[in-house]
C-alpha positions as CSV (number, residue, x, y, z in Angstrom):
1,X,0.0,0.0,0.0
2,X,3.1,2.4,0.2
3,X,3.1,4.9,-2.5
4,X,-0.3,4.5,-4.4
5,X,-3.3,5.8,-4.0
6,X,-5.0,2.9,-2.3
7,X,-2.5,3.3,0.4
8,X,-3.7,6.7,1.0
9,X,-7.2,5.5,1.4
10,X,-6.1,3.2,4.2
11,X,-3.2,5.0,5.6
12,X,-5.4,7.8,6.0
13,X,-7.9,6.4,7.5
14,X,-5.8,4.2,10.0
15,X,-4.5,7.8,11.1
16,X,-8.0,9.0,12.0
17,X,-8.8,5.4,13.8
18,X,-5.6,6.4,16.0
19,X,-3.5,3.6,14.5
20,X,-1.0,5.4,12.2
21,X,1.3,8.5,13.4
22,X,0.7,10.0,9.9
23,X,-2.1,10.1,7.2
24,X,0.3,9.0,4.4
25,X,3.2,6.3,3.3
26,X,5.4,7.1,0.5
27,X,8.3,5.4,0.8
28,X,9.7,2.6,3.5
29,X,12.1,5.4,5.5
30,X,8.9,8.4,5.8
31,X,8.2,7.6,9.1
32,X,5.4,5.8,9.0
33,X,4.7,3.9,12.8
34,X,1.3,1.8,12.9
35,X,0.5,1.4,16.7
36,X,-1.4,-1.2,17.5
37,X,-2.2,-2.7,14.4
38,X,-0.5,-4.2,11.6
39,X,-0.8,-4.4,7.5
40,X,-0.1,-7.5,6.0
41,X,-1.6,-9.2,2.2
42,X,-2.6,-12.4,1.8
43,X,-0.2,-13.1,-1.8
44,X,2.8,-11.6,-2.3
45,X,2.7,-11.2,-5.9
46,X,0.1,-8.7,-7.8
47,X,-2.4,-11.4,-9.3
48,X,-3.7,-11.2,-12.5
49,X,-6.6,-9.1,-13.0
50,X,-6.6,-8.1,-9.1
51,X,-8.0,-11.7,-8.2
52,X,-5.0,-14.3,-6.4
53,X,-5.4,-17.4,-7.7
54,X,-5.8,-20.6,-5.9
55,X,-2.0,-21.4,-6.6
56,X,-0.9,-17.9,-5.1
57,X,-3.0,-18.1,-2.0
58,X,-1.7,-20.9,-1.4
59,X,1.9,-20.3,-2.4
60,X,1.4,-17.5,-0.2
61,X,-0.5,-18.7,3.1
62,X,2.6,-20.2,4.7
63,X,3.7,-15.9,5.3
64,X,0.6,-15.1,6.3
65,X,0.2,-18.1,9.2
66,X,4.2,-16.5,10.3
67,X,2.7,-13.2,10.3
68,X,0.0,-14.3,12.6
69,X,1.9,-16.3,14.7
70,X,4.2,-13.2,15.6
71,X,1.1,-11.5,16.6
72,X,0.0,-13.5,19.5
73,X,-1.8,-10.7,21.4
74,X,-4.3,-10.0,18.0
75,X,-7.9,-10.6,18.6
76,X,-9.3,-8.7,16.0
77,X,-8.2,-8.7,12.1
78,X,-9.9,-6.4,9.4
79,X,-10.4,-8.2,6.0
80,X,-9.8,-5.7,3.5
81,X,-11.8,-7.5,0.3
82,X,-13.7,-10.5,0.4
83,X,-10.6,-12.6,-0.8
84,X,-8.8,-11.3,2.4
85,X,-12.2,-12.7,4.5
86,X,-12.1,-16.2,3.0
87,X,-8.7,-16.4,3.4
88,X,-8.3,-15.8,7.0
89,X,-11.4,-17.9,7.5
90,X,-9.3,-20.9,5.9
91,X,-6.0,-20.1,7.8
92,X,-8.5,-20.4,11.3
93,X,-10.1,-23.3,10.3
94,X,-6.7,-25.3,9.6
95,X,-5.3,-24.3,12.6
96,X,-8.5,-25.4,14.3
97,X,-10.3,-23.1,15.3
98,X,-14.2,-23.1,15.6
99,X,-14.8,-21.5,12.1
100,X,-19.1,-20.9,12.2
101,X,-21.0,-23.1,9.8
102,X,-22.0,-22.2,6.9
103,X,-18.8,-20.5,6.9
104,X,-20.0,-16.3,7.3
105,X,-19.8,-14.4,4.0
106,X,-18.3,-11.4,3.3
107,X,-19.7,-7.8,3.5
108,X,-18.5,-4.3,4.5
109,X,-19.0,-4.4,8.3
110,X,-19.4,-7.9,8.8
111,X,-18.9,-9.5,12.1
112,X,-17.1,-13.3,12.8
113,X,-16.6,-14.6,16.1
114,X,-13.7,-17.3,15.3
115,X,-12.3,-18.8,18.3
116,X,-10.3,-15.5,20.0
117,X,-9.9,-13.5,17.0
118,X,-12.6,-11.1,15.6
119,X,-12.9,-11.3,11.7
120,X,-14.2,-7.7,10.6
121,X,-15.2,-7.2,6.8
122,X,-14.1,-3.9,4.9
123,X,-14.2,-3.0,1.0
124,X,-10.6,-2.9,-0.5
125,X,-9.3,0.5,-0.3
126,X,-9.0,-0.2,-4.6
127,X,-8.9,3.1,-6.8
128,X,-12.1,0.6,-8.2
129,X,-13.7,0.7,-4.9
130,X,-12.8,4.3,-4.0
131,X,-13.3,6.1,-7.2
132,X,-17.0,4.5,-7.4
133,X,-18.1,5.4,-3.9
134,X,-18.7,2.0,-2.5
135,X,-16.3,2.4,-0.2
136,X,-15.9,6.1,1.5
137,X,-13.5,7.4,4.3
138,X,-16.3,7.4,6.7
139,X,-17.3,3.5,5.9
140,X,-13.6,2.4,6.5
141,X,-13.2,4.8,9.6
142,X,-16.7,2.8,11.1
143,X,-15.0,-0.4,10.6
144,X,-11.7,0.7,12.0
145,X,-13.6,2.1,15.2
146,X,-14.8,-1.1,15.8
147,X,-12.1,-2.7,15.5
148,X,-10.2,-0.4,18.2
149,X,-13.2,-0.8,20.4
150,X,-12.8,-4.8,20.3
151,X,-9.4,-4.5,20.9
152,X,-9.8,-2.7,23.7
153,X,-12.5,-4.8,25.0
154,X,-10.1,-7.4,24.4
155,X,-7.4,-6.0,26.0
């Protein structure tokens, strides 16, 4: 998200949600700090047509399930993209935990209690998703409040 305008959108917003020191990332040595919350991807790679394939989630899971596991205080993850959302959903299940049946879908806003975590939904911050209006600053600050409030609760 460093540098583009999609990064923006959530860098921004993470700054008015009280997690970033700065509204804006341009480059790895700005002086960005996230407190209290980290930004990860579920592939590495940029996917064809903004879509990770079977093969690159899976390629890819293995640095996501690191990720988590150096996170062990996390109760509450924010699934930017329905992608993101089934993802994590299959990295809890496989590591055991009580993943609800039918598994929940995806929406802006959504809500999954998954053993100790928290699985919130938010629209990607895409220039797709931006540009159109279906997802606005104050949408992805509601989610992010939330979130903070969980992890509070949590704390």
């Amino acid at each position: 998200f460093t540098g583009d305008r999609s990064g923006d959108f959530l860098f921004g917003a993470l700054h008015r949600a009280g997690f970033a020191n700065q509204a804006e990332s341009r480059n790895r040595g700005d002086g960005l700090e996230l407190r209290d919350a980290f930004v990860t991807a579920i592939v590495r790679c940029a996917p064809p047509a903004n879509r990770p394939t079977a093969d690159e989630r899976a390629e890819c899971q293995g640095w996501l399930e690191a990720e988590l596991d150096l996170l062990p205080q996390a109760r509450v993850a924010v699934a930017l993209g329905g992608e993101a959302w089934r993802q994590l959903l299959r990295v809890f299940r496989e590591r055991g935990l009580a993943v609800p049946r039918p598994a929940p879908r995806f929406g802006h806003g959504m809500e999954a209690a998954v053993g100790k975590w928290t699985l919130l939904g938010a629209y990607h911050p895409s220039q797709q998703n931006t540009f159109t209006g279906r997802l606005t600053p104050p949408m992805l600050d509601a989610v992010l409040a939330r979130a903070r409030e969980l992890a509070c609760d949590s704390a």
